[in-house]
N, C-alpha and C positions, 0 to 999 in steps of 0.2 A: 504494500500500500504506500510506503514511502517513496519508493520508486517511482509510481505513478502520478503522486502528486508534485513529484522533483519534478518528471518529465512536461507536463501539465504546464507547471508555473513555469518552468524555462523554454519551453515554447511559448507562451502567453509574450513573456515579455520579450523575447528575440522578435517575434511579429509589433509587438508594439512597439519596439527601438526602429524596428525599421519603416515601421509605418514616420514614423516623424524624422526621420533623416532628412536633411535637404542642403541644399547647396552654399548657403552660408550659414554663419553663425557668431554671437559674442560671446570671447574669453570671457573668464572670473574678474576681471580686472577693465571690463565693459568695451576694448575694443576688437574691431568686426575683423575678423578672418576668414578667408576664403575657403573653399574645399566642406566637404559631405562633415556632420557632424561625427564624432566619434561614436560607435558602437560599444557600450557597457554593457556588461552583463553581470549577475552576480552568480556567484559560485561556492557560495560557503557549504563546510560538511568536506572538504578535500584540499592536501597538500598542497603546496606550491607545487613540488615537482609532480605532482598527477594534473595541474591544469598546465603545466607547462607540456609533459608531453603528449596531453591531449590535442593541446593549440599544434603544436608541431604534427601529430596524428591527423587532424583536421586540416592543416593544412595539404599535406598531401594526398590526403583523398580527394581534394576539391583542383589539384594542381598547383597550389602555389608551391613558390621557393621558401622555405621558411629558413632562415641561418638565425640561432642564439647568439644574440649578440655580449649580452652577460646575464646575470639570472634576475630574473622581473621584466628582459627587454629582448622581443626578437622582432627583427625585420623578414619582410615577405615583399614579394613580388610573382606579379601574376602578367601571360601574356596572352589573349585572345585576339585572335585576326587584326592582329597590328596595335592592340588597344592593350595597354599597360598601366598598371598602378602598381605601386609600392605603399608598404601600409606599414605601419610602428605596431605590435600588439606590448602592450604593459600587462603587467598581471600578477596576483599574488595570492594566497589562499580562498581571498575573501570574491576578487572579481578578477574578470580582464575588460580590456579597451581595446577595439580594434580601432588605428585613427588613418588617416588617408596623407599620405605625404607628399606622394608627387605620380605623373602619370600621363599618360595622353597617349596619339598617335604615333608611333614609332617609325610612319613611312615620311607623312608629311610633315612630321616633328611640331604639329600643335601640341600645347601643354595641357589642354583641356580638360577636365574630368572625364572621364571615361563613360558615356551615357549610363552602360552595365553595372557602375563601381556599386552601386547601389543591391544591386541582385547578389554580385559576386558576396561582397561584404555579411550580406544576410547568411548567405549558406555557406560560407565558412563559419561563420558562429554556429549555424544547427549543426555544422560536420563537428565542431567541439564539445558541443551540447550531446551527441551522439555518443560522442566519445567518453565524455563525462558518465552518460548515462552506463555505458557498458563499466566503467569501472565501479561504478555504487552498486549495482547486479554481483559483483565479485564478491 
C-alpha cells in the first residue's frame, strides 16, 4: 500500500511540475531569467546514493548523457534530430531539480529552447520516479 500511494503522489506531482513549466521565470532574488523553469520533485524515504543512481538509471533509459559531476550534481545532455539540451540535475535525499542550461539547434546553431525540452524533461523525471519506485519494491 505504501508503494502505491508513493507511486500515486509522485506521478501527481511530476504531471503537475510539468503542467506549469514555461519558458521564463523569476529567481528568489526577483530577477527574470530565461529558459523552462526547473523540474522538482521530492523524494524523501531514500538515500542520496539510491536517487543519484536512479537519476543516472533514468537517465539512460530515456537517452540522455548523464556524467556525475560531484555528489549532489550531474550534468546531462540529450540529442534529438538536431535539437539538444543540457540540463544540471541537483539532488539529495530529500529531492532532485532537473534545470535546463543550455540547448538548441545543433545544425543551424540557434540557441533556442528546444520546443520538446519540455516532454523530454517530464519523462526523464517518470524514468527516475520508475526507478525510484522499483527500489522501494526491494
Amino acid at each position: 500500500m505504501k508503494f502505491v500511494k508513493l507511486l500515486l503522489s509522485s506521478l501527481f506531482v511530476v504531471s503537475f511540475m510539468a503542467a506549469c513549466t514555461t519558458t521564463g521565470s523569476t529567481s528568489a532574488d526577483g530577477t527574470k531569467r530565461s529558459g523552462p523553469k526547473p523540474l522538482v520533485q521530492q523524494v524523501n524515504g531514500f538515500s542520496r546514493a539510491q536517487v543519484e543512481q536512479s537519476i543516472l538509471a533514468g537517465g539512460k533509459v530515456k537517452a540522455w548523457s548523464m556524467k556525475k559531476i560531484k555528489p549532489g550534481i550531474i550534468d546531462g545532455t540529450i540529442l534529438v534530430n538536431n535539437q539538444r539540451a543540457n540540463i544540471r540535475v541537483t539532488y539529495s535525499a530529500e529531492q532532485y531539480s532537473i534545470q535546463y542550461v543550455s540547448g538548441g539547434n545543433v545544425v543551424t546553431g540557434n540557441d533556442k529552447v528546444p520546443t520538446n525540452y519540455g516532454r523530454w524533461q517530464k519523462k526523464l523525471s517518470e524514468a527516475i520516479q520508475n526507478s525510484l519506485a522499483k527500489k522501494a519494491r526491494r
